[in-house]
Every structure is written in structure tokens, then in C-alpha cells.
N, CA, C and O atoms as a Tinker XYZ file with bonds, in Angstrom:
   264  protein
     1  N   -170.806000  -35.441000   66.839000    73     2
     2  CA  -169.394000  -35.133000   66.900000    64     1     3
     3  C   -168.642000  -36.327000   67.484000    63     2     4     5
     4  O   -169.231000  -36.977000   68.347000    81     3
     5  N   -167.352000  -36.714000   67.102000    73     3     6
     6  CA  -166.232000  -37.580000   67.616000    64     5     7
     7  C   -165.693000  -37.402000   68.260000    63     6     8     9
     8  O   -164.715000  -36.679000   68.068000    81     7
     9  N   -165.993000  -37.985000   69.552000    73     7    10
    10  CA  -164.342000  -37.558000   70.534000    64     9    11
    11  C   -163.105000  -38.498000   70.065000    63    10    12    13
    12  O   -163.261000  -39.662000   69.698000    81    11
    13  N   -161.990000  -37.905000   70.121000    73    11    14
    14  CA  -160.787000  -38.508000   70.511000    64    13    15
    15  C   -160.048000  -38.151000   71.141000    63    14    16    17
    16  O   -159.368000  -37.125000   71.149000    81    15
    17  N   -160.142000  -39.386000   72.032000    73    15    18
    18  CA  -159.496000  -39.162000   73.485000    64    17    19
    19  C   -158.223000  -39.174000   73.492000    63    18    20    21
    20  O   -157.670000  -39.235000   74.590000    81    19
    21  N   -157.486000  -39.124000   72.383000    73    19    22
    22  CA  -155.739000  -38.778000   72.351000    64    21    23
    23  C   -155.921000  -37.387000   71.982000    63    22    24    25
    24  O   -154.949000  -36.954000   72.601000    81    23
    25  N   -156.398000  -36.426000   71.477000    73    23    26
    26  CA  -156.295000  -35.395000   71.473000    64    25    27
    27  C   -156.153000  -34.331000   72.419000    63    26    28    29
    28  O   -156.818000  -34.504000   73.440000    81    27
    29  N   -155.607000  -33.481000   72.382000    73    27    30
    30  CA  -154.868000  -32.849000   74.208000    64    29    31
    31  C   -155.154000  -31.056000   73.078000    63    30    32    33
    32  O   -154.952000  -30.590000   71.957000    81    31
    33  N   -155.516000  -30.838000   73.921000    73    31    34
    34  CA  -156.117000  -28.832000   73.029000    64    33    35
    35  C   -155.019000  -28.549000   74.530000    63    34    36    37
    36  O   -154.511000  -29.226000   75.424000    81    35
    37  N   -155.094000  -26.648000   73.952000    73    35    38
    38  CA  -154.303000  -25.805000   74.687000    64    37    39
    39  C   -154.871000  -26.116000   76.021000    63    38    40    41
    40  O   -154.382000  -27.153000   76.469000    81    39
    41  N   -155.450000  -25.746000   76.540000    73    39    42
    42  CA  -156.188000  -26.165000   78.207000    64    41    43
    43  C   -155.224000  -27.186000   78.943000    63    42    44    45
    44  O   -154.648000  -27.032000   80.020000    81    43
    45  N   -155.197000  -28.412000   77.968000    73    43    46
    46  CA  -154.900000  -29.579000   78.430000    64    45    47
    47  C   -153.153000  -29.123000   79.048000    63    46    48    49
    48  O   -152.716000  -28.987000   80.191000    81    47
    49  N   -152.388000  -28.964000   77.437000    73    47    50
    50  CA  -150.828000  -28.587000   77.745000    64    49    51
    51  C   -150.645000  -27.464000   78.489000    63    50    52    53
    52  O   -149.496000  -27.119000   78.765000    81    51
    53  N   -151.464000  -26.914000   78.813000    73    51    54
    54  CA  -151.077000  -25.942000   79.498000    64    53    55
    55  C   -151.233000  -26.547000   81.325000    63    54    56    57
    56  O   -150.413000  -26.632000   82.239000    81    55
    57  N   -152.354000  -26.790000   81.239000    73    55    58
    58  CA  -152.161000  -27.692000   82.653000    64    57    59
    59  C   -150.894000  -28.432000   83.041000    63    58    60    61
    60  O   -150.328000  -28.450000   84.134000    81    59
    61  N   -150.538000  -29.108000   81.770000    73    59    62
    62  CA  -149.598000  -30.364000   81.938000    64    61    63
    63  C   -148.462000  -29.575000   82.494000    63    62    64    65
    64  O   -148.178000  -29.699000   83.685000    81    63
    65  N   -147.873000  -28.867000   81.809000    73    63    66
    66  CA  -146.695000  -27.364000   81.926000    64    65    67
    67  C   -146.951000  -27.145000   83.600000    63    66    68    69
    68  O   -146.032000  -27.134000   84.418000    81    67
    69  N   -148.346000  -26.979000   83.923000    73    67    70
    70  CA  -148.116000  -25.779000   85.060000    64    69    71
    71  C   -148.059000  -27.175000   86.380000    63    70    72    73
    72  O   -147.433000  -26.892000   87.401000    81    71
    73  N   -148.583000  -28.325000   86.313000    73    71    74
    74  CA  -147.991000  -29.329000   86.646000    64    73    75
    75  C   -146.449000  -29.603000   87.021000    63    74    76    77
    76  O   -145.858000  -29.595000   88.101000    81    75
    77  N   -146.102000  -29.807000   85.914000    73    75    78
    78  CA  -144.959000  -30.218000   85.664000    64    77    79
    79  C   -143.737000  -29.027000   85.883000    63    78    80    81
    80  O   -142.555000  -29.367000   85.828000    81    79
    81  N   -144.115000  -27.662000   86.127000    73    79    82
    82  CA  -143.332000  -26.960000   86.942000    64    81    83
    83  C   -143.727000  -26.576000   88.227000    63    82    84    85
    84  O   -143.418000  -25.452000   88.624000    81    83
    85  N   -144.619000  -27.645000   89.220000    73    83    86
    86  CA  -144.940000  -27.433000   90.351000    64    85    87
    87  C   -144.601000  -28.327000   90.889000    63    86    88    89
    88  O   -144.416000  -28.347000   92.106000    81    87
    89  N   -144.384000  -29.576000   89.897000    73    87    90
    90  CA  -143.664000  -31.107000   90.496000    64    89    91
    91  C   -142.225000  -30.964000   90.762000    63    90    92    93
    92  O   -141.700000  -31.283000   91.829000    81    91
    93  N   -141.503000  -30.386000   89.572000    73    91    94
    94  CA  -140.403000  -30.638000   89.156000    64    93    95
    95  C   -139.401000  -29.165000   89.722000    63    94    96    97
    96  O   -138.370000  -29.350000   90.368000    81    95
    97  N   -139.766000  -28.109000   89.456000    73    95    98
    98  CA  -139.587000  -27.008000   89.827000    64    97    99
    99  C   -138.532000  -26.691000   88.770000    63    98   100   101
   100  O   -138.206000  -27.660000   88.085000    81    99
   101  N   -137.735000  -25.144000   88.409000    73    99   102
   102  CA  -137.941000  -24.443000   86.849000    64   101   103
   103  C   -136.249000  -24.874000   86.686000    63   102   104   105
   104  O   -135.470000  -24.746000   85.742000    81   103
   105  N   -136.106000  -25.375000   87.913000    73   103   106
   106  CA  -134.165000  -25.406000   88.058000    64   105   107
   107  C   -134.117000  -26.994000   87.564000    63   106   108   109
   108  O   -133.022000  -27.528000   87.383000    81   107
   109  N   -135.037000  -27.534000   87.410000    73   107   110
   110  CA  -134.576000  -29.562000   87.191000    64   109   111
   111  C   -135.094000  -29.467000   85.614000    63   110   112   113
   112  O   -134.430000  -30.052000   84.758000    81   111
   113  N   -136.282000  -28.729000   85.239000    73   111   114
   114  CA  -136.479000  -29.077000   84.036000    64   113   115
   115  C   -135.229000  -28.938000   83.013000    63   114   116   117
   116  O   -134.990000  -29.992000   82.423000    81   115
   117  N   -134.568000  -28.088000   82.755000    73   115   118
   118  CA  -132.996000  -28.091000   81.789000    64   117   119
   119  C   -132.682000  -29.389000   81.928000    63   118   120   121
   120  O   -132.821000  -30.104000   80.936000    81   119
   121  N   -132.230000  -29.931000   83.087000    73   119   122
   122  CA  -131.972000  -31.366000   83.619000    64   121   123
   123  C   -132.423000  -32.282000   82.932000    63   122   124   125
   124  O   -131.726000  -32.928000   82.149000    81   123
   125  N   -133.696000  -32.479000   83.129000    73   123   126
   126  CA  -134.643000  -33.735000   82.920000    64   125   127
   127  C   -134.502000  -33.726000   80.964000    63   126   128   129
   128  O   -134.011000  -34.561000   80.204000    81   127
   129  N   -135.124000  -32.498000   80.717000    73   127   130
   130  CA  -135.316000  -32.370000   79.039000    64   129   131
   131  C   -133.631000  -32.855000   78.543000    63   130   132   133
   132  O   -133.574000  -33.757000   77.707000    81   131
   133  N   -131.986000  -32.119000   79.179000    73   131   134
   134  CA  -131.118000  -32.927000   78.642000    64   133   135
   135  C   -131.085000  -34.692000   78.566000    63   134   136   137
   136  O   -130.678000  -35.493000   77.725000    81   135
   137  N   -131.777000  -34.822000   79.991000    73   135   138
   138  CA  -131.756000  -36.485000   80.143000    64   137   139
   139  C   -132.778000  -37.067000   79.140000    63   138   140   141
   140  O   -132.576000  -38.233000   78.803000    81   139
   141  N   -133.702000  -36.515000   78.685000    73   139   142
   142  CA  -134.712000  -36.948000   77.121000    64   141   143
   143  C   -134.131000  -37.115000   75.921000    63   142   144   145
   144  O   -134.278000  -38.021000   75.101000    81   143
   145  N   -133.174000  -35.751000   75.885000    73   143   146
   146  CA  -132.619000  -35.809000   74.098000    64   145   147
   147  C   -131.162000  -36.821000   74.428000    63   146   148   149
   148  O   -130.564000  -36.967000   73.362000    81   147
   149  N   -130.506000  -37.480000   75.480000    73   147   150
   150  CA  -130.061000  -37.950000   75.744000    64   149   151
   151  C   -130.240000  -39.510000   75.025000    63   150   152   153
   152  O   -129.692000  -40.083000   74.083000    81   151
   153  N   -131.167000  -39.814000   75.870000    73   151   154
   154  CA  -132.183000  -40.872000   75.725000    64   153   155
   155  C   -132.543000  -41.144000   74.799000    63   154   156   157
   156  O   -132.355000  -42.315000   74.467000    81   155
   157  N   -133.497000  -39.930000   73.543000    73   155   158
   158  CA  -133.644000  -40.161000   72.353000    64   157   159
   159  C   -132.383000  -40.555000   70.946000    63   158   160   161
   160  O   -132.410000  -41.111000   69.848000    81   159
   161  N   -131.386000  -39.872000   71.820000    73   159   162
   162  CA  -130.589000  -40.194000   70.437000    64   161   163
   163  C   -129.787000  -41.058000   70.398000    63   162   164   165
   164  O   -129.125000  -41.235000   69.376000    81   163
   165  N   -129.602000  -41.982000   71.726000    73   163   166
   166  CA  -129.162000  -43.099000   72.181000    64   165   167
   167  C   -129.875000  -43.678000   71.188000    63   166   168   169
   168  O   -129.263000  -44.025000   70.178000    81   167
   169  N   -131.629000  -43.941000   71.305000    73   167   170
   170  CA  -132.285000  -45.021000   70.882000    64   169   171
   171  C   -132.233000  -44.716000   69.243000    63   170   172   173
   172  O   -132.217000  -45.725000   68.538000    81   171
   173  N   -132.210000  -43.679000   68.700000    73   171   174
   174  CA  -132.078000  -43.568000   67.456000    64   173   175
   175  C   -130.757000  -43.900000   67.001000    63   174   176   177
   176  O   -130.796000  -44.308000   65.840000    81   175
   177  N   -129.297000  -43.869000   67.619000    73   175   178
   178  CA  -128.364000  -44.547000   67.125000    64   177   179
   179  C   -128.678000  -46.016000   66.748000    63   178   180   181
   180  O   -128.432000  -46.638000   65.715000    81   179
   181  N   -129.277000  -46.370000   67.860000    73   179   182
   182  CA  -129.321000  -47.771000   68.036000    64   181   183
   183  C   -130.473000  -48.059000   67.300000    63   182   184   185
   184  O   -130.340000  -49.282000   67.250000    81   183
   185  N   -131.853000  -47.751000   66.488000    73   183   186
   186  CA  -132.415000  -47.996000   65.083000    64   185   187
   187  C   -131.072000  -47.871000   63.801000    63   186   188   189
   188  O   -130.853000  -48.786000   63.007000    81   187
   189  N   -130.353000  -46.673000   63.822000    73   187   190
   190  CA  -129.583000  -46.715000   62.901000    64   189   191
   191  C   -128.650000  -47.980000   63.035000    63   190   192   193
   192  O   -128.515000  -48.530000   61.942000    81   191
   193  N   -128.023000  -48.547000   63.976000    73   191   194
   194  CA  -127.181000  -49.513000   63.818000    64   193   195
   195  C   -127.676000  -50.808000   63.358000    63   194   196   197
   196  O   -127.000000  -51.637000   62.748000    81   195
   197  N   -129.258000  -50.959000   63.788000    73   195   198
   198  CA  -130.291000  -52.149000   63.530000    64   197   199
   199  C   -129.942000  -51.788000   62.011000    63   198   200   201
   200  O   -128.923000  -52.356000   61.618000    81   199
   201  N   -130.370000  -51.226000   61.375000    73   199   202
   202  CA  -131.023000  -50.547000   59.564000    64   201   203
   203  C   -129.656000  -51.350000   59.159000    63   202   204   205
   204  O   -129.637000  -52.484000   58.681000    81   203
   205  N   -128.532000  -50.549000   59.442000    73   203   206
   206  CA  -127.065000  -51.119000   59.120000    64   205   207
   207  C   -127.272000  -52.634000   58.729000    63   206   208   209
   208  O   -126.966000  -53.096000   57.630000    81   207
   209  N   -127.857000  -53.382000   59.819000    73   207   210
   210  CA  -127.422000  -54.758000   60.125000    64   209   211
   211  C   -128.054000  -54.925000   59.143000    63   210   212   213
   212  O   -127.448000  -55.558000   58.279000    81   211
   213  N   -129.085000  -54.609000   58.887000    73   211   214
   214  CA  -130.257000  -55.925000   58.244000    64   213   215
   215  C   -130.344000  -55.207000   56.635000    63   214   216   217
   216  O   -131.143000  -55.616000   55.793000    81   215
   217  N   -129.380000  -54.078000   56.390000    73   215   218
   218  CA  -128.732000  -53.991000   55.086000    64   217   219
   219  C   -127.899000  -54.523000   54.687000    63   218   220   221
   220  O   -127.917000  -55.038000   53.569000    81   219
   221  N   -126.817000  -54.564000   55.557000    73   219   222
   222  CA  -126.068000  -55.737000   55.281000    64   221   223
   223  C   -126.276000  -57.112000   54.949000    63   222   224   225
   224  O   -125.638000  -57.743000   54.106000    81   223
   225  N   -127.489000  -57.663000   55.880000    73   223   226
   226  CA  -127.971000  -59.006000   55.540000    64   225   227
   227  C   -128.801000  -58.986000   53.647000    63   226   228   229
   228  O   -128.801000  -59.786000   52.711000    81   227
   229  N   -129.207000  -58.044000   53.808000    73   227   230
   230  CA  -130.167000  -58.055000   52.477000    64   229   231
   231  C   -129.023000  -58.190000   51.361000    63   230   232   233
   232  O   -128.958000  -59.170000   50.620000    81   231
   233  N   -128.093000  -57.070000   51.311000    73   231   234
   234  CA  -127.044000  -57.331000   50.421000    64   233   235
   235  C   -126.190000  -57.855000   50.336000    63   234   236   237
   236  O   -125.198000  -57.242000   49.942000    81   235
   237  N   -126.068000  -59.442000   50.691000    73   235   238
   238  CA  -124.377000  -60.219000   50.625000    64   237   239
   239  C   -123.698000  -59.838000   49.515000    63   238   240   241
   240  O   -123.432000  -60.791000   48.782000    81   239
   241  N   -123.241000  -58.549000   49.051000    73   239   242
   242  CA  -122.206000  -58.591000   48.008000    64   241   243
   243  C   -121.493000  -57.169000   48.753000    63   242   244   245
   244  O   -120.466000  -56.662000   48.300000    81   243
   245  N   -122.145000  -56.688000   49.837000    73   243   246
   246  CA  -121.266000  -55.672000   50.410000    64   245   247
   247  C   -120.337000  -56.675000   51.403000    63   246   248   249
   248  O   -119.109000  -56.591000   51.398000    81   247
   249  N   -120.935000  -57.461000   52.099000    73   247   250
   250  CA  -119.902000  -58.644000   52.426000    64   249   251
   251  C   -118.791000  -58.923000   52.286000    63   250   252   253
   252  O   -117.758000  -58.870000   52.954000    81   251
   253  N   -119.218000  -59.368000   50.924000    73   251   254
   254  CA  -117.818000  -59.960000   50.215000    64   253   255
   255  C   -116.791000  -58.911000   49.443000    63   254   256   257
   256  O   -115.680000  -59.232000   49.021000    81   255
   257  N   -117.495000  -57.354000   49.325000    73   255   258
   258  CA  -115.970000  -56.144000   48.614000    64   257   259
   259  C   -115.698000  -55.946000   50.206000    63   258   260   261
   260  O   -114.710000  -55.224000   50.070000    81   259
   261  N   -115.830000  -56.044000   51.426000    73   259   262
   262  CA  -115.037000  -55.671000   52.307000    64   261   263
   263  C   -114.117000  -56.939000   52.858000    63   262   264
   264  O   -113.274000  -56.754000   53.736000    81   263
């Protein structure tokens, strides 16, 4: 059999959970998870604005109709 050691089974997340509401306690998590999707969609604007750029570069003829 193969281990792979990135693989996390129920046991694992469930630990992580009961952790992570003994660190954090049940009133910060809302908190923290807004400060994630926060975070995430910051960085995904900012892939989308990259994509923009380097479409623009690929196509010099959108360039030149604006």
C-alpha cells in the first residue's frame, strides 16, 4: 500500500476543527473565516487584473480601437 502524506481522512479534520475551536474559541472563528474570503478575493482580483494585462499585451489591436 501507498502512503500519502498529503492526505488528511475524517480523524485528521476533525482534530484540526476541535483544535482550532480550542485555540481560537467559537466567537473569533466568523472573524477569522471573513478575514480569509477577504483575502481570497483580494488575490483573485488581482490574478484577474494580471490576465487583463497580459491580454492586452498579446493583442495590440485592442490597443489601438481604444
Amino acid at each position: 500500500m501507498i502512503a500519502y502524506p498529503l492526505f488528511i481522512g475524517y480523524g485528521e479534520i476533525i482534530l484540526i476543527i476541535i483544535l482550532f475551536l480550542l485555540i481560537f474559541g467559537a466567537k473569533k472563528i466568523p472573524e477569522l473565516m471573513r478575514g480569509v474570503g477577504k483575502g481570497v478575493r483580494s488575490f483573485k482580483e488581482g490574478l484577474n487584473d494580471v490576465e487583463k494585462e497580459i491580454k492586452k499585451e498579446d493583442n495590440p489591436s485592442e490597443k489601438e480601437d481604444k
